[in-house]
Structure formats: structure tokens, C-alpha cells
N, C-alpha and C positions, 0 to 999 in steps of 0.2 A: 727547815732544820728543827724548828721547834717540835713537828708534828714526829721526826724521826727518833727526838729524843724519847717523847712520850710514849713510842714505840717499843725502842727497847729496852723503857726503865720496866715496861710490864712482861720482858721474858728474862727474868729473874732467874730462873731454874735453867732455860736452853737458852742462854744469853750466847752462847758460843753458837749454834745452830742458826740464830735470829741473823748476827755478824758474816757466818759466809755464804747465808742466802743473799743476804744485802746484796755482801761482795758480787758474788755473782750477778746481780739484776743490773748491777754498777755496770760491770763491765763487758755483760753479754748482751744486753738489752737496747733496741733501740727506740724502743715505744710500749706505751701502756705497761710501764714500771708500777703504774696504778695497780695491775694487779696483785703486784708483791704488797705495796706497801700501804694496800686495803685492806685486798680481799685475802690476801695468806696470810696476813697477821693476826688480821680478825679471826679468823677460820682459829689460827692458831692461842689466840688468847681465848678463843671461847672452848675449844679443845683442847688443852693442857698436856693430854696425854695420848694425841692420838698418832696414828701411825698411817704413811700414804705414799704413796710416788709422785714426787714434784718433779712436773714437767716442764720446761725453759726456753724457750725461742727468741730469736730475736723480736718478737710482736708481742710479747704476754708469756704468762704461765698458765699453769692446768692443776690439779689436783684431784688422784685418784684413790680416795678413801679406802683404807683397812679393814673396813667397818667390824663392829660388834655385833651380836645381833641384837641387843640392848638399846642399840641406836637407829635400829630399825622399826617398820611398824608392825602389829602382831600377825601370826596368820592370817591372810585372807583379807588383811585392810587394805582398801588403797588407799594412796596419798597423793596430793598436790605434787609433781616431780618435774623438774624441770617446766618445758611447757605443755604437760599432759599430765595425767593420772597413773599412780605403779602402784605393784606391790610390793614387797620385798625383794623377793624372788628378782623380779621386770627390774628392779633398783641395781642389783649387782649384777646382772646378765646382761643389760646395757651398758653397765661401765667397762663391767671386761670385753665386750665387742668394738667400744669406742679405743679402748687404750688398743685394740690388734689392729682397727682398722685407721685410725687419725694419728698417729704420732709414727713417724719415722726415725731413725740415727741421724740422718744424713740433714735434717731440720731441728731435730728437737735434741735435749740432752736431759736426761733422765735420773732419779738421786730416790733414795732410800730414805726415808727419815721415817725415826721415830721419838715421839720426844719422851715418852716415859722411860728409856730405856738412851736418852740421848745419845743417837745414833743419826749420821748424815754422813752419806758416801754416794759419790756416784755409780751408776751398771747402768748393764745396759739394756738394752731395750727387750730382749729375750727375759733377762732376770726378772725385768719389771712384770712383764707379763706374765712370768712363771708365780713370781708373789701373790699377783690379782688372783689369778685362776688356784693357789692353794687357799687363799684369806677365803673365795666362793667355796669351792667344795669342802671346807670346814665349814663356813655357815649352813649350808645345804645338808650336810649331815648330822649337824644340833639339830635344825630343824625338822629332817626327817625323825631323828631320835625322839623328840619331843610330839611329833605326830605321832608313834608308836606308843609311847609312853600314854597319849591320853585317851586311848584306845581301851 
């Protein structure tokens, strides 16, 4: 209880959003509640303002980042990514293959949040994928732009 508290004296700002993800892990979850109430919390106090598809099962959750490209590495870096090496690019073209090919309706349940804009609703699993795939081809296109640009 104490560590829950301490949880959500730090979502000050999405304290409402903090509350019906609980809810939810409460009531939907039958295992590794741990990853709400580590690893999305963490995720979300170290990101204040980011925006993702939280994905829900009865065994865990997922989180499938928004991203900036600010939050990514520059042209042509690679980085430590999961258990291999990406780039940018390999960063968001994995993700959006994992959220078409790993998460079903009929297993998973799917929610919109944003917290700079506090926002949490659930859609469905079309929506969700429809978000990824517009959040990539807008990074894809800064970054073409930006390749053009330094030409």
C-alpha cells in the first residue's frame, strides 16, 4: 500500500489517468500487475507527457510509444534496442509490426492515453494500429524532410 501511495502522490497532473489504469489492473489482471505498477508508472513518471497505446491482458501489459523524434537516435545511429541493435527507422517499424502482429481483441484490450493532453479511452485494436502507423509516417516524413533539408 505504501509503495501505491507513493505512486500516485507523483501523478499530480494525470492523477485521474494513474486511478483507472489501477482500476483496470485491479480488476482485469490476474498476474504481473508488476507491470503496471513498475514498469508504466515508471515509464510514466519519467515521461510526463508522453503519449502511447496501453495494452492490457490478463498476464501483464505492453506499451506502444508515440514517440517524438527528439526521443529517438539521430540519422543513422544505432542503439542498444531491446535485445539487439536499431535505428530509428528499425525502432518504430518494429513496433508497428509487433502491435499488427502480437496483440489481438479477443486477448488484449487496448486504450489511448495521452498524458500531456490528458486523454485515456479505450479503441480498438484497428484505431490503435491506425495511430502507430500515422505517429511512423509523420516521423518518417520530419525525417525525410530533414534529410532534404541538409542536402
Amino acid at each position: 500500500m505504501e509503495e501505491e501511495d507513493r505512486n500516485l502522490s507523483m501523478f499530480r497532473r494525470n492523477r485521474a489517468i494513474y486511478l483507472k489504469m489501477k482500476m483496470i489492473v485491479n480488476f482485469s489482471m490476474t498476474a504481473y500487475q508488476t507491470d503496471f505498477t513498475v514498469h508504466d508508472t515508471h515509464f510514466m513518471n519519467r515521461c510526463p507527457d508522453a503519449e502511447f497505446i496501453w495494452i492490457v491482458r490478463s498476464s501483464g501489459t505492453h506499451m506502444v510509444r508515440m514517440w517524438k523524434s527528439n526521443e529517438l537516435p539521430q540519422a543513422g545511429e544505432v542503439v542498444r534496442y531491446i535485445f539487439s541493435e536499431a535505428t530509428r527507422e528499425e525502432i518504430v517499424d518494429m513496433e508497428l509490426e509487433a502491435m499488427k502482429n502480437n496483440y489481438h481483441p479477443e486477448e488484449h484490450d487496448f486504450y489511448h492515453v495521452d498524458l500531456s493532453h490528458n486523454i485515456f479511452r479505450k479503441i480498438t485494436r484497428k484505431d490503435a494500429i491506425k495511430k502507430i502507423e500515422n505517429n511512423v509516417q509523420k516521423l518518417k516524413t520530419l525525417w525525410q524532410q530533414e534529410g532534404t533539408a541538409a542536402l
